[in-house]
C-alpha positions in Angstrom: 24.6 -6.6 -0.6 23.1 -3.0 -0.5 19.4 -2.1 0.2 20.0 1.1 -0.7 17.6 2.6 -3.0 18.7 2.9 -6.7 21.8 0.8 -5.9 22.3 -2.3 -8.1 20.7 -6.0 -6.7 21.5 -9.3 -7.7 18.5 -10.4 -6.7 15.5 -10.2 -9.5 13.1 -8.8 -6.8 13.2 -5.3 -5.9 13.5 -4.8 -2.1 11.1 -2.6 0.0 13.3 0.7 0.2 13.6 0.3 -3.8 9.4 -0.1 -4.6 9.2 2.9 -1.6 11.0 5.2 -4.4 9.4 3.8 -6.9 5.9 4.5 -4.9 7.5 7.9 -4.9 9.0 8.6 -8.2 6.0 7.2 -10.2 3.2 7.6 -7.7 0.9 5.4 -9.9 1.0 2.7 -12.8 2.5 4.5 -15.3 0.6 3.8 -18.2 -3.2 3.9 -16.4 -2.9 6.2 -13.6 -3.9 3.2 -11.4 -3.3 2.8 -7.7 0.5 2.3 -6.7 -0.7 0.3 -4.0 -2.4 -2.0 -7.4 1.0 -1.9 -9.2 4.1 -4.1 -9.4 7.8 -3.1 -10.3 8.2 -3.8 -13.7 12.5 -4.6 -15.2 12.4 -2.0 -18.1 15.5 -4.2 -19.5 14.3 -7.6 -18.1 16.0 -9.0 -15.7 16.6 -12.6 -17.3 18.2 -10.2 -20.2 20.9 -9.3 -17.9 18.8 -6.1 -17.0 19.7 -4.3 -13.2 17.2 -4.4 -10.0 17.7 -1.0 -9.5 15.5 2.5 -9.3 17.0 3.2 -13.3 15.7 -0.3 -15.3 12.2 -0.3 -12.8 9.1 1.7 -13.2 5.0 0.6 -11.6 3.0 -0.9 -13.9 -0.7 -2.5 -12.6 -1.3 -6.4 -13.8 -3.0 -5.6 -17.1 -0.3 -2.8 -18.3 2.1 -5.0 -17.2 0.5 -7.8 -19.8 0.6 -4.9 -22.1 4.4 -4.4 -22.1 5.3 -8.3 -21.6 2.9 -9.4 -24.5 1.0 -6.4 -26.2 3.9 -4.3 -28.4 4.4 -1.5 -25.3 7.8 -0.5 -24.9 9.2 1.6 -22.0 12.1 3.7 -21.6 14.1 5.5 -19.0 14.1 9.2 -20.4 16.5 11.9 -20.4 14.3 13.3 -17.4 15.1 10.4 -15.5 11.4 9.3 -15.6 10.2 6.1 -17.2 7.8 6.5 -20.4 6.0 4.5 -23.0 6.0 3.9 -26.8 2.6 2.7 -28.3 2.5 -0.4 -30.2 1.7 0.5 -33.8 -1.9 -0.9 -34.1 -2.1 2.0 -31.7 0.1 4.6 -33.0 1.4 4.3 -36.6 4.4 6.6 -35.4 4.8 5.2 -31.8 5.4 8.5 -30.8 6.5 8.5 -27.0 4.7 9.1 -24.1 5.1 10.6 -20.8 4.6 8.3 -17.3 0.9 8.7 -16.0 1.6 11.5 -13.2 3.9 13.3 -15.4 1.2 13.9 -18.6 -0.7 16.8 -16.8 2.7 18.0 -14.4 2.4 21.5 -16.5 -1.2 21.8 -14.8 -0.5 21.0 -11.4 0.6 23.2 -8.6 4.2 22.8 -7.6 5.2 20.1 -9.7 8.5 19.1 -10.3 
């Protein structure tokens, strides 16, 4: 089995290498902005749904966001930007309009970004 980052696992953990690009992709939880170092990898399409262990179905989301998606009406998606983002539950937006990952809502402001 690979430990490659972004490769496939058939393990339901995600190994070091993968939450080290994930650290570096999202850089925070991606619906709070909190601490990376606070977060946990999160299956976008859970795993026990058939759902890959791999940089493209994960995203950082701390304890309480990740009760948010798992029980609260938050969806996440991988984008066409290759970044993960979230749609509201309704009883938070009507029109669940999407929105972009934590560090990626204020990129146009910031020096550099990508």
């Amino acid at each position: 089995m690979s430990t490659f980052p972004g490769e496939p696992q058939s393990k339901r953990l995600f190994t070091a290498s993968q939450r080290r690009a994930l650290f570096e992709r999202d850089r925070c939880c991606i619906k709070c902005g909190a601490p990376a170092s606070r977060t946990q990898a999160h299956h976008i399409a859970h795993w026990s749904d058939g759902g890959a262990t791999d940089l493209a179905n994960g995203c950082l989301l701390c304890a309480s966001c990740h009760a948010d998606v798992h029980h609260n009406g938050w969806d996440v998606y991988m984008g066409p930007d290759v970044h993960p983002w979230l749609i509201p539950p309704e009883v938070v937006d009507r029109r669940r309009r999407p929105i972009p990952a934590y560090n990626r809502r204020f990129a146009d402001e910031l020096p550099n970004a990508a």
